[in-house]
N, C-alpha and C positions, 0 to 999 in steps of 0.2 A: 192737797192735804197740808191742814197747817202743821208744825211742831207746837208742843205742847208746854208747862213750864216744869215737867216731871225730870228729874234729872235723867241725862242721857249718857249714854257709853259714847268712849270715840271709837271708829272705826279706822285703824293705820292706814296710811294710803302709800306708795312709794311713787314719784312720779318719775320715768324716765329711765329710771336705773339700768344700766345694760345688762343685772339681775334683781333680784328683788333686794331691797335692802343697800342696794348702791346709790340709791337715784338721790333726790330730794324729801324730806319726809315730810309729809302733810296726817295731820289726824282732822276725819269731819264729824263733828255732833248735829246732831235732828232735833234739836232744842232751840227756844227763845231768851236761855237764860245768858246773859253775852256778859254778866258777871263771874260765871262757873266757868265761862271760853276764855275771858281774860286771867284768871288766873291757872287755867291748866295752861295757856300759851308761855306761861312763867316757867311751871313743874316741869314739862315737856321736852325730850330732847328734838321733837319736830320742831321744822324750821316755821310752818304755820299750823293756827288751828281755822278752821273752816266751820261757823255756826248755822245749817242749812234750818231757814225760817220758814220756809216756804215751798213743796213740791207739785206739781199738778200734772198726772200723767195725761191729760186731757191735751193740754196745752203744749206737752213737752218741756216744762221749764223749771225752772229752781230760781227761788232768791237764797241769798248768803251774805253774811256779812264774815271778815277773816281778821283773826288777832295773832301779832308774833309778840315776842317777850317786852317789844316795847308801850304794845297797849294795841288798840284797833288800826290800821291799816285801809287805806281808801285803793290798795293798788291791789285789784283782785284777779288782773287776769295769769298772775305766777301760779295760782292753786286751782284757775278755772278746768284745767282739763281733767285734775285729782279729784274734785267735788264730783264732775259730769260723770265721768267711770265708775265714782262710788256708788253713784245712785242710779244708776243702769246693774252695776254688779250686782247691788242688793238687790233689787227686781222693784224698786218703787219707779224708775221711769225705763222705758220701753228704746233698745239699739235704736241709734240711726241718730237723726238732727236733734240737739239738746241745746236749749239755750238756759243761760242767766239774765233772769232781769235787770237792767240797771235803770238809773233814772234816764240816761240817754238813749232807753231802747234795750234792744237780746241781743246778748253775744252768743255765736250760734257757734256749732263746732258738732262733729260727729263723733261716734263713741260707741263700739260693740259691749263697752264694762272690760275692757282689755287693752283696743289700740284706740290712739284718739289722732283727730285730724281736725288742727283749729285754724283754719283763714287769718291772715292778715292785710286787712286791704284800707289801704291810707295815702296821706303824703309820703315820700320818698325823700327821704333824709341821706343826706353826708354830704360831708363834708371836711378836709383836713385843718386842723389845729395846731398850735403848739401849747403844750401844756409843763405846768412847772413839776421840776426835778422828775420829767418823765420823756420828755424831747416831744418829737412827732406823734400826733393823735388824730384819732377820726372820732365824730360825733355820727353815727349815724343810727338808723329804726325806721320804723313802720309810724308815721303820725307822734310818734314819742322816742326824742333821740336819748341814746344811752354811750360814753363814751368806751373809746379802743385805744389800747397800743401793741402795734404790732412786734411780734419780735419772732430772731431766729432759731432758738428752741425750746423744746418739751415746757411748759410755762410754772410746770411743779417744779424745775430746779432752781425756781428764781423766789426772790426774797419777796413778802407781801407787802405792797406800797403803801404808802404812809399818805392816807386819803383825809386833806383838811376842808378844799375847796368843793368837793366833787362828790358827789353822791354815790356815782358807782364806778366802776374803771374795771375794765377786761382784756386779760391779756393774753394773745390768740398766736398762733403760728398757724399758718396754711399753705398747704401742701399739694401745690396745684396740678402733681399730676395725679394725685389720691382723688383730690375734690373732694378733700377733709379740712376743717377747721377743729383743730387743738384749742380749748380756752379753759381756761380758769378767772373765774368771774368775782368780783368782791362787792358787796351793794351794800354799806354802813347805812346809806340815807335812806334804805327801803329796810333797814329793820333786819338785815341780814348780814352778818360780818363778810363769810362768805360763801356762797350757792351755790348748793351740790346742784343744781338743775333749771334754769329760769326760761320761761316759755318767749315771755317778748325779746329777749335778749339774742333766743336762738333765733327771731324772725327776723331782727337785726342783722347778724350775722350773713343771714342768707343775703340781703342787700351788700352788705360788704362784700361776700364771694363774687355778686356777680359785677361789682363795679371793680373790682382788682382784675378779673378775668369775665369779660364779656361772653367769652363761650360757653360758659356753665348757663346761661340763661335758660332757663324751661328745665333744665338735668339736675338729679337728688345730687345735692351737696348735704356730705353727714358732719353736723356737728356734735363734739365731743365735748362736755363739760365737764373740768374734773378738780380735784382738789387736791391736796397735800394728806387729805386725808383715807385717801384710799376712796374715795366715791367715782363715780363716772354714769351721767346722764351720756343717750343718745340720741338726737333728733335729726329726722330727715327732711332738710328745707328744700322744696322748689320754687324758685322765685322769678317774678319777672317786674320789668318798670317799663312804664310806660306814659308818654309823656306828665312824667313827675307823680304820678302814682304805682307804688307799691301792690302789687300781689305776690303774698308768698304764705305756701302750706306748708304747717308745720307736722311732721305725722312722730309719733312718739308711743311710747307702753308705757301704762300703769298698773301695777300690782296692789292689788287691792285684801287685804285680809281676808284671810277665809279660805278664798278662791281656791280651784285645783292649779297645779303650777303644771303646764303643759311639756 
């Protein structure tokens, strides 16, 4: 089914929240009109909107294109798992394997329209750094490196860094007999000041737990995203490397408008 150019409603999405309304906030429209998406991406207090062009329950898949208050956005997999929920919740695509089209191929990921489970499987990044007025850093991700600094507490007590060079910078406490990662995440260069909720970053993360601590490998390490503002995503990474490739599942909740709240 294509969208149409009739104007559309958005539908709220939360992704992650550890209740509804905590998480990250994504709104997705069923329209082609990506004039009407870029400037509700403006109006909006969501952090993205999600233009879904294209659904086919046939095939299992959706194309989308996502605009935040800066204009359109080419980094679509922060809202992939918010789109795939939405359009299983509303009953236009059918539980189980849901992909996005993109020009490189389907990113695939499962999805009941409640809990989502999205693969990450790439090169295996990190690496240590030093970076300015921040000391010690890690660059590390799944195929796409995002950087770290580590520190020793709660990362809501600490001031937000003054990002010139850097596009994103996260800063994590881990807690290695929990097998929890603490972070509060800031992305200016992705359009986001900073993220109640980010999917690659949590897939990240799980690379970082298990190169700090080798025995998490294969075991959920939960990470915690959170902000100064009262929000808190939660996802649970299992990851593994292997000579120099990444695999790590990220499993998460999305609250989708409407829905019965269990």
């Amino acid at each position: 089914m294509r969208a149409t150019e009739s104007p559309a409603l958005a539908t709220a999405v939360d992704m992650f929240g550890v209740e509804a309304g905590k998480g990250s906030g994504l709104e997705v429209m069923f329209s082609t009109d990506d004039q009407a998406a870029a400037v509700r991406a403006k109006e909006s207090s969501a952090d993205e909107i999600a233009l879904v062009s294209l659904c086919t329950r046939a095939g299992r898949t959706f194309a989308s294109r996502v605009f935040n208050a800066q204009g359109e956005t080419p980094f679509a997999t922060h809202s992939l798992a918010g789109v795939a929920a939405c359009l299983v919740s509303e009953g236009r695509l059918d539980p189980g394997a849901v992909g996005r089209i993109t020009e490189a191929g389907c990113q695939w990921l499962w999805t009941d329209g409640r809990q989502v489970r999205v693969p990450f499987d790439g090169p295996a990044l990190y690496e240590e750094i030093d970076i300015p007025q921040q000391g010690k850093g890690i660059v590390a991700g799944v195929g796409r490196a995002f950087t770290f600094v580590q520190v020793d507490q709660d990362p809501r007590t600490l001031p937000a860094p003054e990002l010139t060079d850097l596009t994103d910078l996260t800063l994590f406490h881990w807690d290695r007999e929990r097998g929890e990662v603490l972070a509060r995440v800031f992305a200016p260069g992705f359009g986001i000041p900073e993220d109640a909720g980010c999917l690659p970053v949590a897939a990240a993360l799980g690379v970082v737990a298990i190169t700090l601590d080798p025995e998490k490998r294969g075991h959920p390490v939960t990470v915690r995203q959170v902000t100064k503002n009262g929000t808190e995503s939660v996802f649970i990474c299992v990851s593994a490397v292997d000579d120099g490739t990444a695999n790590v599942n990220v499993i998460g909740r999305v609250w989708v408008a409407g829905e019965e709240q269990a």
